[in-house]
C-alpha positions in Angstrom: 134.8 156.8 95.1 137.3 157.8 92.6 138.6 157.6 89.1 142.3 158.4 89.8 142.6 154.6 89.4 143.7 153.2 85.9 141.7 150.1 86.5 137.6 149.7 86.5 136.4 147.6 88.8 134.3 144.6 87.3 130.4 144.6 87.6 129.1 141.5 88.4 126.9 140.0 85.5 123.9 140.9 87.4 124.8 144.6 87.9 126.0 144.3 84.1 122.5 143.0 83.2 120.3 145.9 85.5 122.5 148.5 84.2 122.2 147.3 80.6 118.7 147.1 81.0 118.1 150.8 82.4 119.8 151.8 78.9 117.3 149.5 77.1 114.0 149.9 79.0 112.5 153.4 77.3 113.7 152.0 74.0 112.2 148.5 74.5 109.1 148.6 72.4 110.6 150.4 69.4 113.5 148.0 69.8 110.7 144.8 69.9 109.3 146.6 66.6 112.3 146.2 64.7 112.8 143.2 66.2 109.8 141.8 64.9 110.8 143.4 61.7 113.7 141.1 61.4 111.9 137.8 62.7 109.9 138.5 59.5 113.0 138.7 57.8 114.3 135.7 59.4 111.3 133.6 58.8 110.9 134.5 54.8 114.5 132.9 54.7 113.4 130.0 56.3 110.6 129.1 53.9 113.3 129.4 50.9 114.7 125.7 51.6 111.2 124.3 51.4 110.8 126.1 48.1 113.6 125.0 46.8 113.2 121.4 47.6 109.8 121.5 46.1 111.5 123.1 43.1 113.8 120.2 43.1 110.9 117.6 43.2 109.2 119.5 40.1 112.0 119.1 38.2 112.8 115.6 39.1 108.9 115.3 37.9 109.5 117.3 35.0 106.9 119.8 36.6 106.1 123.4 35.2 108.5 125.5 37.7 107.7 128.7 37.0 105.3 129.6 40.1 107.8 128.1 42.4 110.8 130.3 41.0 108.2 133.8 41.1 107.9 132.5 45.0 111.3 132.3 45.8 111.6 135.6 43.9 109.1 137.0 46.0 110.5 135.7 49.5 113.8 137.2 48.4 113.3 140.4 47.7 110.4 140.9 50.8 113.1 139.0 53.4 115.3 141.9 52.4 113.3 144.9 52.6 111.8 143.5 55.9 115.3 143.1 57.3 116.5 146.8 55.9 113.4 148.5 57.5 114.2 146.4 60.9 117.7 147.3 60.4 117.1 150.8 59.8 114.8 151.1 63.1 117.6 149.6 65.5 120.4 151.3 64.1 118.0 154.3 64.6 117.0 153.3 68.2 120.8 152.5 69.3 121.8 156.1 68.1 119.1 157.1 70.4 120.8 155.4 73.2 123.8 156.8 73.0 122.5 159.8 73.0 120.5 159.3 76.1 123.4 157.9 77.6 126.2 160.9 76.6 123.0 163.3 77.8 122.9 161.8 81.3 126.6 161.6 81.9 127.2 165.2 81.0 124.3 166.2 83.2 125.8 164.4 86.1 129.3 164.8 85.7 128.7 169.0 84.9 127.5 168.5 88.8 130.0 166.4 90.4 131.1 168.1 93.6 134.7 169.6 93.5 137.1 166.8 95.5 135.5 164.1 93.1 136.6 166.0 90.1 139.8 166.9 91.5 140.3 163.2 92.7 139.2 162.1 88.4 141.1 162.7 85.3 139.1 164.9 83.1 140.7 163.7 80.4 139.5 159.7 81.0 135.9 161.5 82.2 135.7 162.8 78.2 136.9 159.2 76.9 133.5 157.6 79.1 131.0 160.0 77.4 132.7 160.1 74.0 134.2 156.4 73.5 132.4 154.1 76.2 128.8 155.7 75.3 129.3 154.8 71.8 130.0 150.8 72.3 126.2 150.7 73.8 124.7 151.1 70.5 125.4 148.2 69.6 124.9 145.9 73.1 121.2 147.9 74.1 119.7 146.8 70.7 121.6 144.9 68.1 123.1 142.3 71.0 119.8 141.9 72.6 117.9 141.4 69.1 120.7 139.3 67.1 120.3 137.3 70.4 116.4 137.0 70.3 116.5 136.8 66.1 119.2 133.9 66.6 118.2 132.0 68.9 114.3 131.9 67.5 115.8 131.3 63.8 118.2 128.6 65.5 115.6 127.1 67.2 113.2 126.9 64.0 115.6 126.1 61.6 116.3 123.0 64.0 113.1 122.1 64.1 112.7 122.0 60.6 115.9 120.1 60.4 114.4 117.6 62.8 111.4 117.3 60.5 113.9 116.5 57.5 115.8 114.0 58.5 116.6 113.7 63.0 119.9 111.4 62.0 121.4 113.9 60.2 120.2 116.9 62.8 122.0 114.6 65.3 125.7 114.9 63.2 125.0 118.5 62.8 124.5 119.2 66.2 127.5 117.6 67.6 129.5 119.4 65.4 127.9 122.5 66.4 128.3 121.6 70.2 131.9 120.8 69.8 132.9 123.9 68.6 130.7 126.0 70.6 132.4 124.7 73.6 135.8 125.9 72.2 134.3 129.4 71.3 132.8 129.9 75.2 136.4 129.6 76.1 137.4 132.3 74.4 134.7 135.2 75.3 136.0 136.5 79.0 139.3 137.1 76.7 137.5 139.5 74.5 135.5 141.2 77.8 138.7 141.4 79.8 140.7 143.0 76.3 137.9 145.1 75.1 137.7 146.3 79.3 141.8 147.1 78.7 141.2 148.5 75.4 138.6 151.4 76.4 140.5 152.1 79.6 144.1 153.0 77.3 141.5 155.3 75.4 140.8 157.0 78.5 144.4 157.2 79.0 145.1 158.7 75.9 142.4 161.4 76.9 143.5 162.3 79.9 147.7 162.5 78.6 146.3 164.6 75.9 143.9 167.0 78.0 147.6 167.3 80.4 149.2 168.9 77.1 146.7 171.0 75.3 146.2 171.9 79.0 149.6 173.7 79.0 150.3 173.9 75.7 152.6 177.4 76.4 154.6 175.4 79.0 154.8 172.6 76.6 156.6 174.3 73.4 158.4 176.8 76.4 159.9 173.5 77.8 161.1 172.2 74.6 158.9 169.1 75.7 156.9 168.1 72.0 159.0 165.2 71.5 158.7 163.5 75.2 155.3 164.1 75.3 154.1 163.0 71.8 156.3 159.5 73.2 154.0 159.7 76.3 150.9 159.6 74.0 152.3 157.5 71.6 152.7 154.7 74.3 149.6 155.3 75.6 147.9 154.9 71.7 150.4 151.6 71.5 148.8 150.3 74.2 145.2 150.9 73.3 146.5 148.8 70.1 147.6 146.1 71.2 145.0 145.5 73.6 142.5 146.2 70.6 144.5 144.0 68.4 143.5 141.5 71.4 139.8 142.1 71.1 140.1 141.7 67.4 141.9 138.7 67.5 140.0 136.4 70.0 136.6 138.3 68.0 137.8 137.1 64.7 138.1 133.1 66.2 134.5 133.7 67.6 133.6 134.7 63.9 135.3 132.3 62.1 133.9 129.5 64.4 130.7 129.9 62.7 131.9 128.9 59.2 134.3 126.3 60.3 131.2 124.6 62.5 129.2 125.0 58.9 131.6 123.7 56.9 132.2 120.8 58.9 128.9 120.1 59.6 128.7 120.0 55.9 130.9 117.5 55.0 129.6 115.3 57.2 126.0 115.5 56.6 127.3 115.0 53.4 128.8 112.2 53.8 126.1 110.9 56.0 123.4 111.7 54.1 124.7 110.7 50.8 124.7 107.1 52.2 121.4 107.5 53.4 120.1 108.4 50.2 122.0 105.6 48.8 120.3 103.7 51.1 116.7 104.6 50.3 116.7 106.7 53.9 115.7 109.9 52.6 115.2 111.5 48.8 117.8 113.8 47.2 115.3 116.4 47.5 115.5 116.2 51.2 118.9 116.3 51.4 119.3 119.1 49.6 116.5 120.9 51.4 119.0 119.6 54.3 122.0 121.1 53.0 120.3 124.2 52.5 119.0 124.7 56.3 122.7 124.1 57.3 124.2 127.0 54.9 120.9 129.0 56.5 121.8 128.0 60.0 125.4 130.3 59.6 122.8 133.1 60.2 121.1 132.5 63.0 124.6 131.0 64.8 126.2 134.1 63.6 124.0 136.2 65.1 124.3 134.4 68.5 128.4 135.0 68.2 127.8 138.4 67.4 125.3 139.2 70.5 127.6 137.5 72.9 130.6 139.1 71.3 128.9 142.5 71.6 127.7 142.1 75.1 131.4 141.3 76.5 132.7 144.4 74.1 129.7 146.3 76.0 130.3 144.6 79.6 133.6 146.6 80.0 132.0 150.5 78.4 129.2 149.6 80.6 131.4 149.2 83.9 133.5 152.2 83.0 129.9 154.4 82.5 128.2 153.1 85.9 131.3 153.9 88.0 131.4 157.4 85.8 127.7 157.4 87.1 127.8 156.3 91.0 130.8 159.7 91.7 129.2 161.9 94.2 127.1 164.7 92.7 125.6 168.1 93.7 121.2 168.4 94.1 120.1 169.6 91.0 118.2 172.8 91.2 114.9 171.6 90.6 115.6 168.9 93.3 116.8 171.6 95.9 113.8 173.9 94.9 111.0 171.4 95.3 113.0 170.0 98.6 112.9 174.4 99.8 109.6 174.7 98.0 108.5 171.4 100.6 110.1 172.9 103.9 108.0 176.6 103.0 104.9 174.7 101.9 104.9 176.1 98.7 106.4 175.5 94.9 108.5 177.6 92.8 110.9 177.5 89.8 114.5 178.4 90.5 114.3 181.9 89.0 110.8 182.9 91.2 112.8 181.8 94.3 116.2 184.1 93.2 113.2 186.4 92.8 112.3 186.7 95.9 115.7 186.6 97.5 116.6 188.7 100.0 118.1 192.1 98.3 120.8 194.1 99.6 124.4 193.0 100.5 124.8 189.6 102.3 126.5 189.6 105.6 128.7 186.4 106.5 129.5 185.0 109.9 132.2 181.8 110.5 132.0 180.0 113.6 134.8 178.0 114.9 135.6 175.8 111.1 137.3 173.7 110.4 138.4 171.9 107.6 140.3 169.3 105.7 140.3 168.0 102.0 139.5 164.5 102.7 139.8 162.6 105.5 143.8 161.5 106.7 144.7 164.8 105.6 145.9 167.6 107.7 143.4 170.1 109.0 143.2 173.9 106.5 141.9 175.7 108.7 141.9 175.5 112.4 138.6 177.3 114.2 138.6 180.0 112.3 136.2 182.5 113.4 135.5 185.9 111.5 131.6 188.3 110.8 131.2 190.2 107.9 128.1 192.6 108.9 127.2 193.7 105.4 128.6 196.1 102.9 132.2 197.5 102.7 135.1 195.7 101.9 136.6 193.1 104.0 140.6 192.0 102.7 141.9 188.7 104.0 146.1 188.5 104.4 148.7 186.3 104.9 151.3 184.4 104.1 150.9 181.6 101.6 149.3 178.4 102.5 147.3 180.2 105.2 143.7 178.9 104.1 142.6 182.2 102.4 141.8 181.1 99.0 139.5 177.9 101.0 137.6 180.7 102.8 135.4 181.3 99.3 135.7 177.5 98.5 133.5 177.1 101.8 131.4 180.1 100.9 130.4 179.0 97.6 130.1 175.1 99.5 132.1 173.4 97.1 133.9 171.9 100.1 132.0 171.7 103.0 133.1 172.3 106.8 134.6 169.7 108.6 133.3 170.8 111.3 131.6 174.5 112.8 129.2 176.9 110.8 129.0 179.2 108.1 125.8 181.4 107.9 124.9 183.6 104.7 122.1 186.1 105.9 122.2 184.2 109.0 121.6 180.8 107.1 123.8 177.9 107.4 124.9 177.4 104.0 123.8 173.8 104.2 120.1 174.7 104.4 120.9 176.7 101.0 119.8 175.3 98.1 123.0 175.6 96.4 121.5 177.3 92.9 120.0 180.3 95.4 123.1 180.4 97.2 125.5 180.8 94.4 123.0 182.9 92.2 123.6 185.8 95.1 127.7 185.3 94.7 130.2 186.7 92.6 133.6 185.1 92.3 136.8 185.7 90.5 138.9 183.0 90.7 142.6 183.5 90.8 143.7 182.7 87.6 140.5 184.6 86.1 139.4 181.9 83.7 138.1 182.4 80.5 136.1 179.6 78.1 136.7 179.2 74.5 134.5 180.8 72.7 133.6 184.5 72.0 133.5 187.8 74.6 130.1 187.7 74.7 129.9 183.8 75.8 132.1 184.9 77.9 130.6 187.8 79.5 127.0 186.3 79.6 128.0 183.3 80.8 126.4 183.8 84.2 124.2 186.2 83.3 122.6 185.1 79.8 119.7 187.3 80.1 121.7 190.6 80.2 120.7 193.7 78.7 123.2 195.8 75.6 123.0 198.5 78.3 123.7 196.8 81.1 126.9 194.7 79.0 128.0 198.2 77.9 127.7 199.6 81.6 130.0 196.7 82.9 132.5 196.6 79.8 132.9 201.0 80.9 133.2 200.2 84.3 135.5 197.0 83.9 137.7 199.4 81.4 137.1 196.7 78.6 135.4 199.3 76.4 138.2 200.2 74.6 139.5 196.9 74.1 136.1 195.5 72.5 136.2 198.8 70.2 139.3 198.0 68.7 138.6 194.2 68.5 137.6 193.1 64.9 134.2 191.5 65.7 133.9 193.2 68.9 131.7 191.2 71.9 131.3 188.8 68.9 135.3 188.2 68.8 136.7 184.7 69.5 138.8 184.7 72.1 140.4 181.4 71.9 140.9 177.9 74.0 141.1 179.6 77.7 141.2 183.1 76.5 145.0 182.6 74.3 144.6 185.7 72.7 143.9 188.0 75.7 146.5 189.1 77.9 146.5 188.6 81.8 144.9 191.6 82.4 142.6 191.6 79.9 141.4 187.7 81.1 141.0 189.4 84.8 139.2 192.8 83.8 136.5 189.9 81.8 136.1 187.9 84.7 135.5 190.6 87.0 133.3 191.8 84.5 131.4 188.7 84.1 130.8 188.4 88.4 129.9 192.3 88.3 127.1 191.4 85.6 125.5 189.3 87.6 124.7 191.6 90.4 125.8 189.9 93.2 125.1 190.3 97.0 128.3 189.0 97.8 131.1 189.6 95.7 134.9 187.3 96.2 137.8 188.5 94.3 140.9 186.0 94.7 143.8 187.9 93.8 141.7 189.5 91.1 144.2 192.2 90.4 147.4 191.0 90.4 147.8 190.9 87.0 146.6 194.4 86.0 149.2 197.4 85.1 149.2 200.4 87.7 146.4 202.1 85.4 143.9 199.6 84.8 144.4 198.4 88.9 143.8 201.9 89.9 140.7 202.6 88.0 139.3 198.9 89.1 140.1 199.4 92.6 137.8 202.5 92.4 135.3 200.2 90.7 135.4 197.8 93.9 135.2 200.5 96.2 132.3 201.8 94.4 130.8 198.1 94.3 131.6 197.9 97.9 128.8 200.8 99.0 126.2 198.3 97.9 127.9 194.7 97.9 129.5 193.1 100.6 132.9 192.4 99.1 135.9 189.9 99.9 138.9 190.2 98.9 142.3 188.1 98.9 145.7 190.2 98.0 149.1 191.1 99.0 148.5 194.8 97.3 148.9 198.1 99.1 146.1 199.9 97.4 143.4 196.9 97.9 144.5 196.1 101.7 144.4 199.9 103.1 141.0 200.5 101.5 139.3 197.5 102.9 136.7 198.7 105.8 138.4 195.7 107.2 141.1 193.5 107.5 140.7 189.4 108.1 145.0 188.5 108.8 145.0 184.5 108.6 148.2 182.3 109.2 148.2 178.8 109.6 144.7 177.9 109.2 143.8 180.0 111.9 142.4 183.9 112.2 145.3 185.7 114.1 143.3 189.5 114.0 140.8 191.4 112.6 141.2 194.8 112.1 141.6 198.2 110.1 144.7 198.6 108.7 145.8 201.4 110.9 145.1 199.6 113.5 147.0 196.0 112.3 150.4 197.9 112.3 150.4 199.0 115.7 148.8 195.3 116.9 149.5 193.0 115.0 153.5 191.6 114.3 152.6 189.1 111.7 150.7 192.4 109.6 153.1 194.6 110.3 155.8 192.6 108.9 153.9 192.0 106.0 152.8 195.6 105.4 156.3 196.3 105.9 157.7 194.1 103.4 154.7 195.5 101.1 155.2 199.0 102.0 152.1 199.0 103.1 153.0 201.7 105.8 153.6 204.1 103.1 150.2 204.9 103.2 148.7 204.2 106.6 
């Protein structure tokens, strides 16, 4: 499944109904409470019409009034508070929704496996947990309550309507049934609007995430303009399909009053000649008229619910397919599924605990491998061991399925087809938390997260001693850079690191995998963007590392490639030879062309 698609599939109103209800259900009693809260509410209002037609027979009898008026007083002022407290408690509850909503999305889309994400805009994944989240506050509890409230108050205000006078409850209802069936007509208008609305939010997202994104390449290109017009079509769109919603919502709304008013003029004139007529009393037709004004409550409330629910239908589509992309195990799934297979249980840090120490070695047998299926094949049986520590350099020209050699390791691909054993281990029977925990990487462009250097630093490590941040930050040559920064670790380094240099984002993301002690340590072109100084002292680092750490490495430089223990020479997806270097000039053509293009001879 994927969200590359500008268009959410529809749920069915079954699906719509289960997955609403999964929001609802841990909420459902406190939501009943406030519920109750406003039936209360809704049932002082109801009295008020009796009240005041007893008030109008007092004073017809030229009755003392006084108690009746302290009553209606009364059933005012506790209707209100009733309803605020109930109000309060649902408005409460539906914040407490959406936050259990945003906190299960994030939790499952932070684990989505890599080709999902890379097949998803992040952009329209932000709009589901920001915008979408937020329209179920008001579908898991105000829908579902106005619907419950409305119905019950429409159903007892009818009843006492009935008990007035059924003639005129008949000329009400037709009215009411007459426009109601205009208003049903208009409802899959607002679900399929409010469905395009949300999904040109998500659009906006994603064009915006594309510029901040590359916000250097933006203002380099001279391209401000053409991309504010991009997002400016995309907010133009979200417009006018919200301008949609509204306007199909607003005849929903205004149904109500024009079914009222009508209503009212002809029970009017209905009931006027029934009073003339001797039918009813004055009194009852007031008490009528007043239940019909009281009615637009109930009626409203009923709009509102279904109104809310198609508004919801569409956020609620976009969240569940958000919900159904393919995720990795969490870690306490995979450690009670490895705690099962030992016969025993333990936390995620008691197993890293008790991991194997010492470097890893690393075996590939015969994989291969492809992005998705229809694509062509990466690599091509490749075949390489890695016994244990030392360094082991993997070459070649570009496009030769280097780089996907620690995107298997790490398993956020997995092999099409052959093995890859860590410590012997396929890497499938690794729970991934363990397997990662014991791995190092530095990706090529060295990435850094907003926030400060010691976020940044700790970020795999959190628990990391001063010493040991101040042993990596001397070793890592970032020492003198965190001496001369203003707040030192504490610094903020910007969105992605902006106000470090290359070199400086590299030298903190080598630091950050060397922090963490890893068995196995991959460095993906980790130097490529360090001056001669700063390469030099780090490639004595990795060496260094490399007595204790079973190192990979992907580069093109001289001094990484001739002090690897071993060289891995890949082309096309395949392993053309392993060697030393020494030995890959004289043996290899492919090597030596690229050694000699490197000047990697000058040194052999």
């Amino acid at each position: 499944m994927t969200l590359a698609q500008t268009t959410t599939p529809e749920l069915s109103a079954r699906d719509t109904w289960r997955a609403l209800y999964r929001h609802f259900r841990p909420h459902r009693w406190t939501v009943a409470f406030g519920g109750f809260l406003a039936l209360i509410g809704a049932a002082t209002g109801i009295t008020q019409p009796l009240a005041a037609k007893a008030l109008v027979e007092r004073l017809g009898q030229q009755e003392p009034v006084t108690a009746i008026l302290v009553t209606l007083t009364v059933l005012v002022v506790l209707g209100t508070v009733i309803e605020a407290v109930g109000a309060y408690v649902l408005e409460r509850t539906a914040e407490s929704v959406v936050l259990a909503a945003r906190r299960t999305l994030i939790g499952r889309l932070l684990r989505l496996r890599l080709p999902e994400m890379e097949r998803s805009r992040p952009g329209d994944l932000m709009s589901r947990i920001t915008s979408d989240t937020t329209l179920l506050r008001a579908v898991t509890t105000n829908s579902i309550v106005s619907a419950a409230i409305g119905g019950l108050g429409f159903l007892a205000t009818i009843v006492m309507m009935a008990v007035m006078d059924p003639v005129l409850l008949g000329v009400t209802l037709g009215v009411i049934v007459v426009i109601s069936a205009s208003v049903a007509l208009v409802m899959p208008k607002i679900s399929q609007a409010a469905k395009r609305s949300q999904e040109a939010v998500g659009e906006i997202s994603t064009r915006l995430e594309r510029a901040f994104g590359a916000f250097r390449t933006v203002k380099s290109s001279g391209a401000e303009d053409r991309e504010a017009a991009v997002i400016d079509a995309a907010a133009t769109q979200a417009w006018r399909h919200g301008l949609t919603s509204a306007k199909w919502q607003s005849v929903a709304s205004s149904s109500v009053g024009l079914a009222v008013q009508v209503s009212f003029l002809a029970v009017l004139g209905v009931g006027g000649a029934r009073v003339a007529s001797g039918a009813i009393s004055v009194a009852t037709l007031v008490a009528f008229l007043l239940y019909l004004f009281y009615l637009i409550d109930p009626v409203s409330k009923l709009v509102e619910a279904v109104t809310q629910y198609q508004v919801g239908a569409a956020a609620i589509a976009r969240i569940e397919e958000a919900e159904r992309l393919e995720t990795e195990p969490r870690p306490a799934a995979a450690q009670a599924l490895a705690g099962a297979q030992a016969g025993a249980t333990a936390t995620a840090t008691a197993t890293r605990g008790t991991a194997v120490a010492g470097p890893a070695s690393l075996v590939f047998e015969d994989v291969t491998f492809r992005y998705r299926d229809g694509q062509p094949f990466v690599h091509h049986g490749v075949s390489f061991e890695v016994p244990g520590a030392g360094m082991t350099a993997f070459v070649g020209p570009s496009g030769a399925g280097k780089t996907t050699v620690f995107g298997l390791i790490e398993r956020f691909y997995d092999a099409t087809g052959g093995r890859i054993l860590v410590d012997g281990k396929d890497v499938r029977d690794w729970p991934l938390d363990e397997l990662r925990a014991c791995i190092g990487y530095v990706e090529q462009d060295a990435p850094v997260l907003a926030g400060t250097l010691r976020e940044n630093l700790l970020f795999a490590t959190p628990d990391a001693t001063r010493e040991q941040i101040r042993e990596v930050l001397v070793r890592t040559r970032l020492d003198a850079l965190v001496d001369r920064l203003p707040d030192g670790l504490d610094t903020v380094v910007g969105h992605r690191g902006s106000t470090l240099s290359g070199g400086e984002r590299q030298r903190v993301a080598i630091a950050r995998a060397l922090l963490r002690g890893p068995r196995l340590l991959l460095l993906d072109e980790a130097t490529s963007q360090l001056d001669a100084v700063n390469e030099l002292a780090l490639r004595d680092v990795v060496a260094e590392v490399a007595r204790e750490v079973t190192v990979l490495v992907v580069a093109h430089r001289l001094s990484t490639v001739t002090l690897a223990d071993r060289i891995v020479v890949m082309e096309a997806g395949r392993v053309r030879a392993v060697g030393t270097h020494a030995e890959l000039v004289a043996g290899d053509t492919l090597y030596g062309e690229l050694a000699a293009t490197q000047f990697l001879t000058s040194t052999t």
